[in-house]
C-alpha positions, -999 to +999 in steps of 0.1 A: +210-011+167+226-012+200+200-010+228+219-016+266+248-030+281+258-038+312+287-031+335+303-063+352+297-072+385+323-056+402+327-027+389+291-025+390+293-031+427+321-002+430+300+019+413+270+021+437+296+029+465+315+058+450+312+091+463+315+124+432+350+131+423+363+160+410+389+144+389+403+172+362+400+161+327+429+154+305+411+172+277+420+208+278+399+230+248+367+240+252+344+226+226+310+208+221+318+179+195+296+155+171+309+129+153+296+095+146+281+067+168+294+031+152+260+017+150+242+001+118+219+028+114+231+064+110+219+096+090+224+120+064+251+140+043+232+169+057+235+163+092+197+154+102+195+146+139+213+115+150+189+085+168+192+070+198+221+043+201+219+032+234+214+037+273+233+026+302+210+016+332+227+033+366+211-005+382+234-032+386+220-061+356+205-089+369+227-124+352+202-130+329+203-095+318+237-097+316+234-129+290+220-110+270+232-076+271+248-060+232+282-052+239+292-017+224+313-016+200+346-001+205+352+028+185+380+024+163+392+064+171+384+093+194+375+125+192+394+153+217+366+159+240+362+183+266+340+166+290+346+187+317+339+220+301+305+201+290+296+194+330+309+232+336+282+240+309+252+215+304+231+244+302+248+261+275+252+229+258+216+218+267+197+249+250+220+240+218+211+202+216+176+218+216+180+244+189+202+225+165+171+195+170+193+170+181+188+134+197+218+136+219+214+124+251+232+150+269+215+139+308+231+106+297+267+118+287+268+131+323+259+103+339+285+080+324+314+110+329+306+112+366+304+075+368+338+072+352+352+098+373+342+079+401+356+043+388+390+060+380+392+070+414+388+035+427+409+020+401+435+048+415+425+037+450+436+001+444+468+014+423+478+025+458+466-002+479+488-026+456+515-004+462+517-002+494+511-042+499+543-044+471+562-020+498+556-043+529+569-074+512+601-061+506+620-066+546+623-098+560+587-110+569+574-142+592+563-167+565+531-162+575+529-126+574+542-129+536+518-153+528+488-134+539+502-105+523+506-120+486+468-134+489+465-097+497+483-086+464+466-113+443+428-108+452+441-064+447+450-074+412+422-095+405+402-063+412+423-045+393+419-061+365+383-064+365+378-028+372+401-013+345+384-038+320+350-020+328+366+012+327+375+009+290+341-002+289+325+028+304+349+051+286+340+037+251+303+041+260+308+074+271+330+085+241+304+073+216+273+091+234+295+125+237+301+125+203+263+129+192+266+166+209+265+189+178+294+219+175+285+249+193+266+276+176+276+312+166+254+340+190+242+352+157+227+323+146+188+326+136+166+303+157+145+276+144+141+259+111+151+266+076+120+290+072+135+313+102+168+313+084+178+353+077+185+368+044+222+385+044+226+396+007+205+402-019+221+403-055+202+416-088+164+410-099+149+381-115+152+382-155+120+390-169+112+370-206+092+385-233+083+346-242+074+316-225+103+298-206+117+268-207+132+246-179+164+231-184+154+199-192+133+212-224+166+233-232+190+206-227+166+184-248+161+208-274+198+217-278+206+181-274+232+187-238+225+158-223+206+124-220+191+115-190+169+081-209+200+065-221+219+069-189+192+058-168+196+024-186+232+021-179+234+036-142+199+040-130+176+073-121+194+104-116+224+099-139+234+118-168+252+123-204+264+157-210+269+161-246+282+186-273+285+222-257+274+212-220+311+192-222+326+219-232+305+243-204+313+219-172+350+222-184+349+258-187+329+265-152+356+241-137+386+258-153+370+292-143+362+284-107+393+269-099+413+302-118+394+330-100+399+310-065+433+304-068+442+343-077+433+343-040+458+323-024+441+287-030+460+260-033+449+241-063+442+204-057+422+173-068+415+146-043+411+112-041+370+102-043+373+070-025+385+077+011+382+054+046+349+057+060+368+066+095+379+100+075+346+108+064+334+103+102+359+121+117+343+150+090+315+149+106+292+127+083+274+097+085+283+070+060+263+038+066+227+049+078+190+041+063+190+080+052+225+085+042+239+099+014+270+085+015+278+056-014+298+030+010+321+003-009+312-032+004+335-052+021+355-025+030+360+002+047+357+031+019+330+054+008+332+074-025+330+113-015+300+134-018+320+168-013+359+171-013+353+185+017+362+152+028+394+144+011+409+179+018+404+174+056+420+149+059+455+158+038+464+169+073+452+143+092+471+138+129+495+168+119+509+194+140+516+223+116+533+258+122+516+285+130+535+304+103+520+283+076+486+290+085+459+299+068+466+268+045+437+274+019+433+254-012+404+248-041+398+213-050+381+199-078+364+159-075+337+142-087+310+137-061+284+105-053+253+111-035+229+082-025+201+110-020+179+089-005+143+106-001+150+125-031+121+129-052+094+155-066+091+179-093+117+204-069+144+177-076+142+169-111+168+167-138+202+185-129+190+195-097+193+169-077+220+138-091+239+108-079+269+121-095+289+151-102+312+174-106+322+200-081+345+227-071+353+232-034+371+258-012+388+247+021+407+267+044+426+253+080+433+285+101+439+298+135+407+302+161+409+337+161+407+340+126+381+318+114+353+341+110+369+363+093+373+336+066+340+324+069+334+361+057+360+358+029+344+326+016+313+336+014+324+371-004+338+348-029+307+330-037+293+361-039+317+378-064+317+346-087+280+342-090+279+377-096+305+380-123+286+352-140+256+376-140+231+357-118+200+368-097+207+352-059+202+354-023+225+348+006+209+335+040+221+335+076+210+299+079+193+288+110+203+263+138+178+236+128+193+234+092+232+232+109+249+198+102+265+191+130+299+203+121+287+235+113+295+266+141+275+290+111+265+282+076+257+308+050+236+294+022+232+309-017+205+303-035+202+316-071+167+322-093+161+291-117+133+305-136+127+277-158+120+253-123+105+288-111+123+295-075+153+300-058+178+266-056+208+267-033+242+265-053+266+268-027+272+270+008+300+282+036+302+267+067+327+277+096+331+244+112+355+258+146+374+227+159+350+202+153+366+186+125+399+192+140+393+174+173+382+145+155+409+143+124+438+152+152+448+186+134+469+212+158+489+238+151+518+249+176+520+285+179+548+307+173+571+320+199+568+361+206+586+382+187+621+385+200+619+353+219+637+321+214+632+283+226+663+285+251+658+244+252+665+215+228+643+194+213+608+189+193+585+220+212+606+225+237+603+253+259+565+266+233+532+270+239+513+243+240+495+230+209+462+242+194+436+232+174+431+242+142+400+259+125+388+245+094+362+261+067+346+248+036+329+267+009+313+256-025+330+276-058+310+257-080+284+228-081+282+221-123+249+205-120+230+233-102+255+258-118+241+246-156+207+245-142+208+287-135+228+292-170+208+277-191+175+287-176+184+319-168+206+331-205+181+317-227+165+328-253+132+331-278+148+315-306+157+284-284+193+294-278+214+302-249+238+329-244+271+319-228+281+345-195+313+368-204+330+358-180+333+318-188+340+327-234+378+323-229+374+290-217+350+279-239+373+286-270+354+320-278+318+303-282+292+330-270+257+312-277+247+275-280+224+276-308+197+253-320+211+220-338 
């Protein structure tokens, strides 16, 4: 892990001498912004709170500090930052560090802004100072005069040099600090922890049995859907075979999700499930940490996806789209990986909690304005799905300290599993503003008034300047958790399990999976 570095001499020198600037920043949308440090050890597919990377000391390093200082590394892309608006606001952004139980240093991001301010002031300072010695040399000077003035130049553009060096330094340091400060938060956000979250919804009753339940394990077991033994063997724990009628069920609750979402105005898709790891950092997650849950490809530079989440946010990648085109809304179907690392218990056996599986996802890139009344759409979605499939469930308002990063407001559902005897989440909507945006370089460039034209030529001329784009992701359907609530919830005394309405045309007419 990286643990200190230290500026060079001379800039380390200028440093102590420089007075506050006010320098405006070249960043120019208001936004709090997380994404990932480059260090060895990060965190988890659900956002748990960053650690601590490093710290800059304000001292100049003694030489032998200096020997062996860590030198950060660069990172290989930045996000859009508005550093100024997080001055303008440390409180604001403060109190949300706090609440969304966070380890970013936000005292220290502050530190290193002013400090660049005040290095690109005296790298500005000796811009000029060069100039004007470049300006004298050009009459007819005494040889002497020349002379001192070119020692003058050279010993100018030594410092140059050195100082613009440690201001890519500083700027790097700065850049990966900043981006450890989670999104903002919606005002309506519950405070506190998961147990403060807030329930929105509440759809049905629990089914009440005449008979003695079963979990889905003893179901799946008993109507021979799956083996959990004989995979185990050839993956490892936490892999599965479906077999016989839970084939045919995935298919159908895949085929069905994808359906109902696209009569909506989704965009079918399925993605790619091995993407760069930059991509699934600029999405806000953490793919090589000692509690992550991302599976990272070695020797390389690619994960496999845990949510095509990733995937679909980056099919725009460093685009500038039309305003007129927006929302852009699709459905995508992948398979997912999971390391879940820290797994374990009787609350995550069997289907609940996997390494792999399949998984239908809703993403939606949108104007700012617009984006929470999408978030809304999404979740009344969920909502209608799980309902039309007949299922007991709750909808929570979750709170700050369960918000990835990413998310500006995440609504949860979680369904009755009566065999497992709770509620399990099955989906979840998150409104993630511009924080994936910022970071994946997606803007929109909105259109001109009605009535009005571009009177000039050329790419943008004479338009409003380019915005960032919202982006949202909901879950459709998550199989695994999905066949959990079927089969507990539909089944019956004589062992068998009665197949939802809705889902019977895509399961070629069969209504009940019956003892073998």
């Amino acid at each position: 892990m990286l643990t200190r570095t230290c500026l060079g001499g001379g800039a380390a020198a200028a440093l102590s001498s420089l007075s506050p600037s006010i320098r405006r920043s070249s960043f120019l949308f208001p936004s709090v912004l997380q994404v990932l440090p480059f260090s060895p050890r990060l965190v988890s597919y659900r956002s748990s709170p960053s650690p601590r990377r490093f710290s800059v000391s304000a001292a100049v390093a003694t030489e032998e500090e200096q020997k062996v200082a860590v030198a950060v590394k660069p990172p290989k892309w930045k996000a859009a930052i508005d550093f100024k608006w997080i001055r303008d606001n440390k409180d604001v952004v403060a109190a949300n560090i706090k609440n969304r139980n966070t380890n970013a240093n936000l005292e220290l991001v502050l530190d290193l802004y002013e400090k660049l301010l005040n290095l690109q002031k005296e790298v500005e300072r000796l811009r000029a100072e060069r100039n004007a010695v470049a300006n004298k040399m050009k009459g007819k000077l005494e040889p002497s005069v020349r002379q001192a003035l070119v020692e003058e130049g050279k010993n100018l553009k030594e410092g140059l040099v050195a100082l613009e060096e440690d201001l890519v330094q500083l700027s790097d340091k700065l850049q990966l600090e900043a981006q450890c400060i989670p999104n903002s938060t919606h005002p309506e956000v519950p405070l506190g922890g998961e147990e403060n979250s807030l329930v929105r919804k509440m759809v049905g009753n629990p089914k009440e049995f005449g008979f003695a339940v079963k979990d889905h394990l003893q179901l799946g077991k008993d109507l021979d859907l799956f083996d959990f033994d004989a995979a185990a063997e050839v993956s490892g724990s936490k892999f599965y075979y479906l077999k016989n009628e839970a084939v045919l069920l995935e298919m159908a609750l895949v085929n069905w999700a994808i359906a109902q979402v696209s009569k909506r105005g989704f965009t079918p898709l399925i993605t790619p499930e091995i993407v760069r790891s930059s991509v699934v950092e600029k999405c806000g997650f953490q793919p090589r940490g000692q509690n992550t849950q991302v599976y990272s490809i070695e020797d390389s530079d690619q994960c496999l996806i845990g949510t095509a989440e990733i995937p679909v946010g980056g099919i725009h990648m460093d685009s500038i789209l039309s305003e007129s085109d927006l929302p852009l809304k699709y459905v995508a179907y992948s398979h997912c990986f999971r390391t879940e690392a820290g797994a374990a218990g009787a609350a995550t056996r069997g289907m609940y909690r996997v390494h792999q599986f399949s998984k239908v996802e809703m993403f939606v890139f949108c104007r700012p304005e617009d984006s929470d009344s999408y978030h809304e759409e999404l979740i009344a979605i969920e909502e209608e799905l799980f309902s039309s499939l007949g299922l007991h469930f709750k909808t929570l308002d979750m709170a700050t300290g369960d918000l990835g990063a990413p998310a500006y407001r995440k609504f949860d559902v979680e369904a009755w599993m009566p065999g497992l005897g709770r509620y399990g989440e099955i989906s979840s909507a998150s409104n993630c503003t511009d924080y994936q945006s910022r970071r994946l370089g997606i803007r929109f460039r909105p259109s001109p008034p009605e009535g009005v034209q571009n009177s000039k030529k050329g790419k943008g001329a004479g338009s409003a300047p380019t915005r960032f784009v919202h982006t949202l992701n909901a879950t459709a359907c998550a199989v695994p958790r999905m066949l959990v609530c079927l089969l507990e919830n539909f089944q019956q005394e004589d062992g068998s399990v009665v197949i939802p309405e809705v889902l019977r045309p895509y399961m070629g007419g069969l209504d009940v999976i019956s003892p073998k």
